[in-house]
C-alpha positions as CSV (number, residue, x, y, z in Angstrom):
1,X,-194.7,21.2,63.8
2,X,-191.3,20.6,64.7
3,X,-189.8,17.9,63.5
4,X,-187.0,16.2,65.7
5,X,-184.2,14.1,64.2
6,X,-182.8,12.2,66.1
7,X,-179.2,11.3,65.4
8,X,-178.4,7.8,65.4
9,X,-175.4,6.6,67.7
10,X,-173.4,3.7,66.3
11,X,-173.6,1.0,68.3
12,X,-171.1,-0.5,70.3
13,X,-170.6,-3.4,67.9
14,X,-170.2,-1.3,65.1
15,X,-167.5,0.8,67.1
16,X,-165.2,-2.2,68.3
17,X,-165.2,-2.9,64.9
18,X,-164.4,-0.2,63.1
19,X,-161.5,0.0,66.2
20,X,-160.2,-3.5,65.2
21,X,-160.1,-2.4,61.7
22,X,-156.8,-0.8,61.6
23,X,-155.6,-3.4,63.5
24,X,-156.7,-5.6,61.1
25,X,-155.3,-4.1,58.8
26,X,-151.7,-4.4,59.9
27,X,-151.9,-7.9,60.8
28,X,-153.2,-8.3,57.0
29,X,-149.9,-5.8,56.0
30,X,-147.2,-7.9,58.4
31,X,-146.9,-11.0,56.2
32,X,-145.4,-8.8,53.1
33,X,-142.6,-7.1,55.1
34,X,-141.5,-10.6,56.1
35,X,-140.0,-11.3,52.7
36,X,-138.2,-7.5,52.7
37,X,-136.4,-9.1,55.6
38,X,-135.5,-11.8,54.6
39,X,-134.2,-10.2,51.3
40,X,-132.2,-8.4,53.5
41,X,-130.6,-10.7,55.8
42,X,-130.0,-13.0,52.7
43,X,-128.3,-10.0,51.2
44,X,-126.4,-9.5,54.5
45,X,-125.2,-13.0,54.4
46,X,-124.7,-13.1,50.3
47,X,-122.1,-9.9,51.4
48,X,-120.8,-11.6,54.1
49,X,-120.1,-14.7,51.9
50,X,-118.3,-12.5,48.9
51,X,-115.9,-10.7,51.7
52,X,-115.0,-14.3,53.0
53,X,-114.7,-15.1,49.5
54,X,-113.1,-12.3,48.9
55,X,-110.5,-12.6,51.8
56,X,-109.9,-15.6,50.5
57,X,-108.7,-14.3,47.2
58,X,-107.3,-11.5,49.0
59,X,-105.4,-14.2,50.5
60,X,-104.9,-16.6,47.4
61,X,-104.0,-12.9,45.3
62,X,-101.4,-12.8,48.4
63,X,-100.0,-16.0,48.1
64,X,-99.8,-15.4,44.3
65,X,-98.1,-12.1,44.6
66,X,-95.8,-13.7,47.5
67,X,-95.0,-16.4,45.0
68,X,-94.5,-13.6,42.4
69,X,-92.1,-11.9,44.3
70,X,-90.0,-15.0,44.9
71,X,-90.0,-15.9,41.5
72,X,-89.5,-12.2,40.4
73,X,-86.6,-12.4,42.9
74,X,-84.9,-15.9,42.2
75,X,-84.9,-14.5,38.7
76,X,-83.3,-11.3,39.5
77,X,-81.0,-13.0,41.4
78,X,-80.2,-15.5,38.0
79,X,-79.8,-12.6,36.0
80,X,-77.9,-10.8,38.3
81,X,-75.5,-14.1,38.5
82,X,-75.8,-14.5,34.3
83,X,-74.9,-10.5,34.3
84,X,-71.9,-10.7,36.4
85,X,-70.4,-14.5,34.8
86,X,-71.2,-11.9,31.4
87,X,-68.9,-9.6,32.6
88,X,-66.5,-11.8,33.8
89,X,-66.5,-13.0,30.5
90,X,-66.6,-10.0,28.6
91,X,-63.4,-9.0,30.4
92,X,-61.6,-12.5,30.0
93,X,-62.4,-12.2,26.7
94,X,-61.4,-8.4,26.6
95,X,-57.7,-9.7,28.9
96,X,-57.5,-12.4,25.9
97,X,-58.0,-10.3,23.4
98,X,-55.3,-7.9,25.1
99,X,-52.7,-10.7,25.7
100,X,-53.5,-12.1,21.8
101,X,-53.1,-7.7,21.0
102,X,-49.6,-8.1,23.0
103,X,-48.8,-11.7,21.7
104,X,-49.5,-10.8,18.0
105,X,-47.5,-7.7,18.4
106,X,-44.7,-9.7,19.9
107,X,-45.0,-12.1,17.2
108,X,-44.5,-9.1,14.7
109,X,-41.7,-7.4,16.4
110,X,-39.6,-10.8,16.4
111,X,-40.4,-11.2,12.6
112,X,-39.3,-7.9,11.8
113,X,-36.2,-8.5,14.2
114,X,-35.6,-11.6,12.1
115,X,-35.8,-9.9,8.8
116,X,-33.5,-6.9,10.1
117,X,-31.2,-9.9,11.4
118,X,-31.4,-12.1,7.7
119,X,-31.0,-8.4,5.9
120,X,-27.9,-7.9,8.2
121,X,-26.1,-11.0,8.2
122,X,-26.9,-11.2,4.7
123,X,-25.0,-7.9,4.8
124,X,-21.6,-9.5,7.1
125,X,-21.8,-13.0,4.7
126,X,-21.0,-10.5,1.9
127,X,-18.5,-8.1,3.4
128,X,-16.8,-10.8,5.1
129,X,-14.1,-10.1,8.0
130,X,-10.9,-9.4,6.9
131,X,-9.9,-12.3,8.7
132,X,-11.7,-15.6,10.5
133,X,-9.6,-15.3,14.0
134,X,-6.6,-13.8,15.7
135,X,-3.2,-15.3,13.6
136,X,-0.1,-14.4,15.4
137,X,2.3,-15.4,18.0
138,X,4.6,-12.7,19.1
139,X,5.1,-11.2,22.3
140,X,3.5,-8.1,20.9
141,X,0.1,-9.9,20.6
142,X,0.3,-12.1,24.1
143,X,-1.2,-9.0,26.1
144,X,-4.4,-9.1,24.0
145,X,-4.9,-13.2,24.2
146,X,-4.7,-12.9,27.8
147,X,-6.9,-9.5,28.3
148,X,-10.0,-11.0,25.7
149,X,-9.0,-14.1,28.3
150,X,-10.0,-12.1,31.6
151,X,-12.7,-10.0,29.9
152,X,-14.8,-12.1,28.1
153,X,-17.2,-13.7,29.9
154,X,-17.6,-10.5,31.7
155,X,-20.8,-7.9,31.3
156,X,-17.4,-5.5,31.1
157,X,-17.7,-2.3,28.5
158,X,-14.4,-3.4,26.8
159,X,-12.4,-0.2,24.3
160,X,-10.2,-1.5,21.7
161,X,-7.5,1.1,21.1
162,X,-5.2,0.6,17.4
163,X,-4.8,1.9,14.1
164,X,-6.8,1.6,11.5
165,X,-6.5,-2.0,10.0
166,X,-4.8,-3.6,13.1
167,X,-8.2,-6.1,13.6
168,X,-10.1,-4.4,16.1
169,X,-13.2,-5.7,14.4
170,X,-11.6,-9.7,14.8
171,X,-10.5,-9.2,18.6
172,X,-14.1,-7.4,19.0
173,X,-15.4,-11.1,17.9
174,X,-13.3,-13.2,19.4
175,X,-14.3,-11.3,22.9
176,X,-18.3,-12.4,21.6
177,X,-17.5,-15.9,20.5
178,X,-15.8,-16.7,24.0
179,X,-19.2,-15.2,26.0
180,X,-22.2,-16.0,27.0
181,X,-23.8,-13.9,24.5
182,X,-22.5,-16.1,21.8
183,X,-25.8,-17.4,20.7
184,X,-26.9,-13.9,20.1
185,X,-25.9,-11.9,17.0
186,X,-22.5,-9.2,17.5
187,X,-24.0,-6.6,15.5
188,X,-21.2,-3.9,14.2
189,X,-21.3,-0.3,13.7
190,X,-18.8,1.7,11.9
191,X,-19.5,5.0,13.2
192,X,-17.6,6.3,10.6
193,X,-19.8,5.0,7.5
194,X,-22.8,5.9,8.7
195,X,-24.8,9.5,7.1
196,X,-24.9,12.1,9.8
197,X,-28.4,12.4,8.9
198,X,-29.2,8.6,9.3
199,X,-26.7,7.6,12.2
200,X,-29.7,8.3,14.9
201,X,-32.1,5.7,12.9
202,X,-29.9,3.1,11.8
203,X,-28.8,2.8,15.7
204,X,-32.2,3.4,17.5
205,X,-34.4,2.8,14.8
206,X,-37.7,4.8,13.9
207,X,-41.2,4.9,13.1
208,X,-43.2,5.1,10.3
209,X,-43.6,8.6,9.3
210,X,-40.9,10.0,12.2
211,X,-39.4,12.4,9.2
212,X,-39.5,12.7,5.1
213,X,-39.1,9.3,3.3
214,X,-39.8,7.3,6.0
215,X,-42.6,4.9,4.5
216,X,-42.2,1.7,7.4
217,X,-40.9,1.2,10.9
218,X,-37.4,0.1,10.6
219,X,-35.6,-1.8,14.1
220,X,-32.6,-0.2,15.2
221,X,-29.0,-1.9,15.8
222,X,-29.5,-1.5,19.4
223,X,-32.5,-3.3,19.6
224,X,-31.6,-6.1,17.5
225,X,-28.7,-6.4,19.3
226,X,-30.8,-7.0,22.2
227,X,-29.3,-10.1,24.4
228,X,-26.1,-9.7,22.6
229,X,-23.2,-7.5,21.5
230,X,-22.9,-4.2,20.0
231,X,-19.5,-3.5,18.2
232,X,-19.3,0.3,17.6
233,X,-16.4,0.4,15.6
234,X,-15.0,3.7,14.9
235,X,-16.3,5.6,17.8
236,X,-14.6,8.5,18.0
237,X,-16.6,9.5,14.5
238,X,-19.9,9.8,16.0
239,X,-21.5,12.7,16.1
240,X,-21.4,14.4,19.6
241,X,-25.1,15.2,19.9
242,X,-25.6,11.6,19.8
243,X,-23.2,10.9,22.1
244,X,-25.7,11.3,25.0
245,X,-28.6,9.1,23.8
246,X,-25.3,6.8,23.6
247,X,-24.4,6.8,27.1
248,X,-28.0,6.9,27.9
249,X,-28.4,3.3,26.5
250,X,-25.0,2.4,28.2
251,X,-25.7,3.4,31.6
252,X,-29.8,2.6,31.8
253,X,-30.0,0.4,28.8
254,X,-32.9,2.3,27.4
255,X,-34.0,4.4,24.1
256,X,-36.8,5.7,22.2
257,X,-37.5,5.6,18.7
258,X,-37.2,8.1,16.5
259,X,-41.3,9.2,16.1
260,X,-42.6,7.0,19.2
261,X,-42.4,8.4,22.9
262,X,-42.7,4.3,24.0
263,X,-39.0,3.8,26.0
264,X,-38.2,0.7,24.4
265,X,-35.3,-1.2,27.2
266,X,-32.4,-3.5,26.1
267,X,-29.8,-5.5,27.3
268,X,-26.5,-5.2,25.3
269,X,-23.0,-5.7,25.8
270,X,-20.7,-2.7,23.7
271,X,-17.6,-3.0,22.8
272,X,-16.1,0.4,21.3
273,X,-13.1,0.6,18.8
274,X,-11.0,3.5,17.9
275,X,-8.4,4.8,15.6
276,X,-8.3,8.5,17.5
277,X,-6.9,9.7,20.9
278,X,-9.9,10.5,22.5
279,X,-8.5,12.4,25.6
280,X,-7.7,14.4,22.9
281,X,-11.3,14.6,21.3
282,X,-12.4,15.4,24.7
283,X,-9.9,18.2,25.0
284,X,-11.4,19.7,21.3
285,X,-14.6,19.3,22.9
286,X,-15.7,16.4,19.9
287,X,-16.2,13.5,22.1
288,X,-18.0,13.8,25.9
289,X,-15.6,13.0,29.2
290,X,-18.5,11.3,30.8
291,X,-18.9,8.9,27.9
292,X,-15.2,7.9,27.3
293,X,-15.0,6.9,30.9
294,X,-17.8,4.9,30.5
295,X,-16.6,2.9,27.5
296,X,-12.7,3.0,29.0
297,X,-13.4,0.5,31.7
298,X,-11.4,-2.4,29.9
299,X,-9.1,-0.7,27.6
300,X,-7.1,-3.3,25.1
301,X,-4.1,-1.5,23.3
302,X,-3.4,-3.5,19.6
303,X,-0.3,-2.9,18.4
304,X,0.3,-2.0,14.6
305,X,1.5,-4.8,12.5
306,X,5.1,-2.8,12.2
307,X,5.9,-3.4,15.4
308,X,4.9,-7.7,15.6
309,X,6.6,-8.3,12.2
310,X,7.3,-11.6,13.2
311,X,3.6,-12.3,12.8
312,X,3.6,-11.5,9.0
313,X,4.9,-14.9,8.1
314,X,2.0,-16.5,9.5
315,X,-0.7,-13.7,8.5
316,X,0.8,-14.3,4.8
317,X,0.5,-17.8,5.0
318,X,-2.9,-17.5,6.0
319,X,-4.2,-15.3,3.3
320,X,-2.9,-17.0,0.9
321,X,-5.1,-20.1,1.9
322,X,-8.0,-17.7,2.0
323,X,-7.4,-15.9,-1.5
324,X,-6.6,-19.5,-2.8
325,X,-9.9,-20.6,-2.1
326,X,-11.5,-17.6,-3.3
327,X,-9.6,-16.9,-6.5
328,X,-9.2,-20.6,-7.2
329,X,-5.8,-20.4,-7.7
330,X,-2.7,-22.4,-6.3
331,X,-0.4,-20.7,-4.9
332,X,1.8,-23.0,-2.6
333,X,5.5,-21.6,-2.1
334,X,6.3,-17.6,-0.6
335,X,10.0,-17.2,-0.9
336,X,12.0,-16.3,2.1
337,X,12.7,-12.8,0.3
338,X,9.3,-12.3,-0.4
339,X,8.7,-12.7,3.5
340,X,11.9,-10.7,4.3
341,X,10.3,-7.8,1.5
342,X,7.0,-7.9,3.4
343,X,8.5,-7.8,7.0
344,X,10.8,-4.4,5.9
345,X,7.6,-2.8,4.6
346,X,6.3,-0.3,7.5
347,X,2.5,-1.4,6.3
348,X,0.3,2.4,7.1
349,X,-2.9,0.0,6.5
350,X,-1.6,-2.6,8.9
351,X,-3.3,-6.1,8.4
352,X,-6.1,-4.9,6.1
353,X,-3.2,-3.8,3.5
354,X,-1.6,-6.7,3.9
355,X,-4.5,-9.1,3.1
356,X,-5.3,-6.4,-0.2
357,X,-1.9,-6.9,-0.9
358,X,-1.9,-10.8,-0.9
359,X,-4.7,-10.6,-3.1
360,X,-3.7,-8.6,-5.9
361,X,-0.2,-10.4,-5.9
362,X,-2.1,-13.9,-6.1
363,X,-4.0,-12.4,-9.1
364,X,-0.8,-11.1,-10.7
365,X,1.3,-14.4,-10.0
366,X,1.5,-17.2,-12.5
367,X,3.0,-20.3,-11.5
368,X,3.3,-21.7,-8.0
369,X,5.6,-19.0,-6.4
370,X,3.6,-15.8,-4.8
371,X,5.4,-12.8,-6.2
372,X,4.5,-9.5,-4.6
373,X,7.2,-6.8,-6.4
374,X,4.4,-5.5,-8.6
375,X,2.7,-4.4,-5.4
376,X,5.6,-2.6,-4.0
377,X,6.7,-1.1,-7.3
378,X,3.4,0.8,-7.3
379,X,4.7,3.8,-5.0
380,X,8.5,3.4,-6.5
381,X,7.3,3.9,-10.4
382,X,4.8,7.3,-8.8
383,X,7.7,9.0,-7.3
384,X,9.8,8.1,-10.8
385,X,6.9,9.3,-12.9
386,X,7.0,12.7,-10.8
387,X,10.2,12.7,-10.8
388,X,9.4,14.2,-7.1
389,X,12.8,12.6,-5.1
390,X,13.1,15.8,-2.8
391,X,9.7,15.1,-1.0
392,X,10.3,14.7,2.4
393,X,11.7,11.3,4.0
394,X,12.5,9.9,0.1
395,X,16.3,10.3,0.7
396,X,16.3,11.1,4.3
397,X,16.5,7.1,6.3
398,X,16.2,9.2,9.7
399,X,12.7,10.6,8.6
400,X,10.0,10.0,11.0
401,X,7.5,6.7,10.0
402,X,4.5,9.7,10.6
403,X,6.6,12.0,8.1
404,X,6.8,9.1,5.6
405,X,3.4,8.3,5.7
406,X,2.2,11.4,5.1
407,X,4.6,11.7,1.9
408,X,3.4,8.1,0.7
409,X,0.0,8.8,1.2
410,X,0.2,12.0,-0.7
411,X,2.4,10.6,-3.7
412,X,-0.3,8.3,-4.4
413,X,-3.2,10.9,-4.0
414,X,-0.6,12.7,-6.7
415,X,-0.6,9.7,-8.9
416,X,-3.9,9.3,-8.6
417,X,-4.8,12.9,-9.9
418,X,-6.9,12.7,-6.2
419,X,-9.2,10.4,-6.6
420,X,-9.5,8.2,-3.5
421,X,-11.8,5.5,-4.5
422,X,-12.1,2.9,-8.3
423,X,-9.5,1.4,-9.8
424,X,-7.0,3.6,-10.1
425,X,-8.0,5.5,-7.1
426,X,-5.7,6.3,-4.2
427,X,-6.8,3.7,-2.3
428,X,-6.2,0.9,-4.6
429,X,-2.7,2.0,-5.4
430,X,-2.3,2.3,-1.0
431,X,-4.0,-1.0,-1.0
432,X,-6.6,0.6,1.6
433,X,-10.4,1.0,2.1
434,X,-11.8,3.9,0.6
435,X,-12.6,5.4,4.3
436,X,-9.0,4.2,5.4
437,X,-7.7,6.7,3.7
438,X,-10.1,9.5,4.0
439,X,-8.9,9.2,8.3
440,X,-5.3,9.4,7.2
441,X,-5.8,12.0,5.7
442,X,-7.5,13.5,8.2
443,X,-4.8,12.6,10.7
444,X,-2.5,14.1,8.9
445,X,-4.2,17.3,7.5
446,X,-4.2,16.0,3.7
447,X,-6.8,17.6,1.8
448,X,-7.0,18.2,-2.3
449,X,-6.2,21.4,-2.8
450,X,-5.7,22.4,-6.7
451,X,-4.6,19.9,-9.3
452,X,-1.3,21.2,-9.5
453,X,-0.4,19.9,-6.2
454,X,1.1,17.0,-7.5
455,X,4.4,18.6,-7.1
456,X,3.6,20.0,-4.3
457,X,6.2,19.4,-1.2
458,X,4.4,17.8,1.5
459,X,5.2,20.2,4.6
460,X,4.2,23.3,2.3
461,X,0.6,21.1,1.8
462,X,0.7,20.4,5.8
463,X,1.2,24.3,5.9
464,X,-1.6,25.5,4.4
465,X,-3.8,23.1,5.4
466,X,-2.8,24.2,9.4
C-alpha cells in the first residue's frame, strides 16, 4: 500500500507574512541609526563651531601677534634711539675726554714752561747785566739810538756787530723793552758757553730718554721764548751742523725735539750778536752764507768804548752808583785825572772791563775819592817783574792798538803762569770774563805753549802758533 504524502503548501497568509517580516524588520532597525546621525551632524556642527572658534583665535592670535610686532617694533625703534643718543654720548664723552687729554697736557706744558722760565730768570736776577740801559751821549753812539729807534717795533731779524764787552747784550734789550713783545721773556743765548754736546738740547729741548742721562723732558730756549725774543749772543761760536736746524726755525719757525718726531711751531723774534767777521767764517767754511743773510737784515755796528771816550765820564759815574749800592760803600767824588787816566786807557774789554774795573777800585778805595791806580799798575808792575821791556809795542808809541793788545794780553797770561780763570788768573788781572779772554786769544792766535813762555817775544809766539 502506497502511502502518499502530501506536502503541505503554506498558505497565503503565512507567506505575506513571512514577506513583511524583513520589512519589519527594518522598520524595527531604522529608529537606532537615527541617533548615529544625529551624532554625526552634532559632530559636524561641534567642528564647525571650533573652526569658527578657532578663526576667531586665529584672528585674536593675529591681532596679538600684530600688536606684538608693533610693540616689538616701537621698542626696537626706542632702543635703536637709546643706542644711537649712547653713542653720541660715548663720543662726547670720548671728544671730552680728548679735549680734558689736550687741556691737561696744555696745562702741563705751561707749568713746565713756567718752571723753565722761574729756573731762568732766577738764572738773569743772579748774573745780572752788566748794565741796566744804554749810558752815553756821543756822536759815536747816536747811530744806534736811532737804528733800535726804526727797528724795534719791527718783526725785523736785527745783527748786532761789536767787540766783545761793547753791550750788545744791553742794546739786544733795549730793542725788546721798546716792542711789542715786551710782556714776553728775552731769553739769551751765549753760543759761546754752551757744551757742544748740549748746545742742540738746551736750544730745542728734548725728551725723556732722547740720549744717556737724560731722566725728564726738559723745554728748549726756543720754545720758551715762544711769543717773545731770542738773543743768540755770540753767534758766530755755534756749531755749523746746528746752523741749519737754526735757520730752519728762522725761516719756518719750526723744530723738533731731540727724541720726539712731533714738529713743535714757534713764533720768536732773534736778535744775533757777534764778536767775529762772519763773511770771513763763511769764507773758512765755519758759518753758512744762507744763514748770515738771513740774520744780516738789520745790521747795528757798536763801536768800541776807545773810540766814544767821551762817554766814559758818564759810564763811570754810573757804575759807581751801581757798585755803591752793591758794595755798600760811598764813594762820591772821581777826580778829573782819574777821568782823564781812564779816557787814555785803550780798554781791550770795552765796557765790561770798565765796570770790573770800577769795582775793584771801589773795594780798594778808602775815603770818599775813587782811586783807580792800583788797577792800572797791575800790567806796569808784570812787565817790571819780567823785566820783559822789548816786547813788542812797550817802547814803540806807533805800535798798532791790535799789536798791543796781543802783548798786554800775553804779559798777563805770563804773570799769571797761564791760568785764565780765579783770582789771580789772567782774567782777573785783564779785568775780563773768563770766556773774554779765551776769544782774544783766539783772535789773536795766543795759545799756552810751555811754561817758559813767559819771556817769550810775542811775534815769535804768533809765529808758531801760525
Amino acid at each position: 500500500m502506497s502511502i502518499t504524502t502530501t506536502k503541505k503548501l503554506p498558505d497565503s497568509t503565512e507567506v505575506s507574512r513571512d514577506a513583511e517580516a524583513p520589512l519589519s524588520a527594518e522598520k524595527q532597525t531604522s529608529p537606532a541609526i537615527l541617533p548615529i546621525s544625529e551624532s554625526i551632524q552634532s559632530l559636524v556642527h561641534e567642528l564647525e563651531v571650533q573652526q569658527v572658534a578657532m578663526g576667531k583665535k586665529n584672528d585674536a592670535l593675529h591681532l596679538i601677534h600684530e600688536k606684538l610686532e608693533q610693540v616689538i617694533q616701537e621698542r626696537t625703534s626706542q632702543l635703536t634711539s637709546a643706542n644711537l643718543k649712547l653713542t653720541h654720548e660715548i663720543a662726547e664723552h670720548k671728544k671730552v675726554k680728548d679735549s680734558l687729554y689736550a687741556a691737561f697736557t696744555e696745562i702741563q706744558l705751561l707749568k713746565d714752561r713756567l718752571e723753565a722760565e722761574n729756573i731762568y730768570l732766577q738764572e738773569e736776577v743772579g748774573l745780572k747785566h752788566n748794565f741796566d740801559e744804554i749810558i752815553g751821549q756821543s756822536q759815536g753812539l747816536a747811530p744806534v739810538f736811532q737804528q733800535v729807534e726804526m727797528v724795534a717795533m719791527l718783526n725785523a731779524t736785527v745783527l748786532l756787530l761789536g767787540e766783545t764787552g761793547t753791550g750788545k747784550g744791553v742794546i739786544a734789550s733795549a730793542i725788546h723793552k721798546s716792542s711789542s713783545r715786551k710782556d714776553r721773556p728775552m731769553i739769551t743765548i751765549d753760543c759761546s758757553s754752551l757744551p757742544a754736546s748740549l748746545i742742540e738740547s738746551e736750544l730745542f729741548g728734548r725728551e725723556k730718554g732722547a740720549f744717556t742721562g737724560s731722566h725728564a723732558r726738559q723745554i728748549g730756549r726756543f720754545e720758551l721764548a715762544d711769543g717773545g725774543t731770542v738773543f743768540l749772543d755770540e753767534i758766530g761760536e755755534m756749531p755749523i751742523e746746528l746752523q741749519s736746524k737754526l735757520l730752519r726755525v728762522i725761516q719756518d719757525g719750526e723744530f723738533e725735539r731731540l727724541g720726539s718726531p712731533r714738529t713743535i711751531k714757534i713764533d720768536v723774534r732773534i736778535i744775533a750778536a757777534t764778536n767775529r767777521n762772519l763773511e770771513e767764517e763763511i769764507k773758512n767754511g765755519t758759518f753758512r752764507e744762507d744763514l748770515f743773510y738771513r740774520l744780516n737784515v738789520f745790521p747795528i755796528n757798536i763801536l768800541p768804548l776807545r773810540q766814544r771816550k767821551e762817554d766814559i765820564p758818564l759810564l763811570v759815574k754810573f757804575f759807581v752808583s751801581k757798585m755803591n749800592k752793591k758794595i755798600g760803600k760811598k764813594i762820591t767824588t772821581v777826580t778829573d785825572d782819574t777821568l782823564k787816566t781812564l779816557q787814555q786807557y785803550h780798554w781791550p774789554g770795552n765796557i765790561r772791563e770798565l765796570e770790573s774795573v770800577i769795582e775793584r777800585a771801589i773795594i780798594i778805595t778808602k775815603g770818599s775819592v775813587l782811586q783807580v791806580l792800583d788797577c792800572f799798575d797791575t800790567f806796569a808792575k808784570a812787565v817790571e817783574q819780567t823785566g820783559n821791556d822789548d816786547a813788542p809795542g812797550n817802547n814803540d808809541p806807533a805800535t798798532p792798538l791790535a799789536e798791543l793788545e796781543q802783548n798786554h794780553i800775553l804779559q798777563a797770561l805770563n804773570n799769571a803762569a797761564w791760568r785764565i780763570e780765579g783770582k789771580n788768573g789772567a782774567a782777573h788781572l785783564l779785568g775780563l770774563n773768563p770766556s773774554t779772554l779765551r776769544a782774544r786769544m783766539r783772535k789773536h792766535g795766543i795759545h799756552r805753549h810751555t811754561r817758559s813762555a813767559r819771556h817769550t817775544n810775542l811775534k815769535t809766539v804768533i809765529a808758531e802758533d801760525a
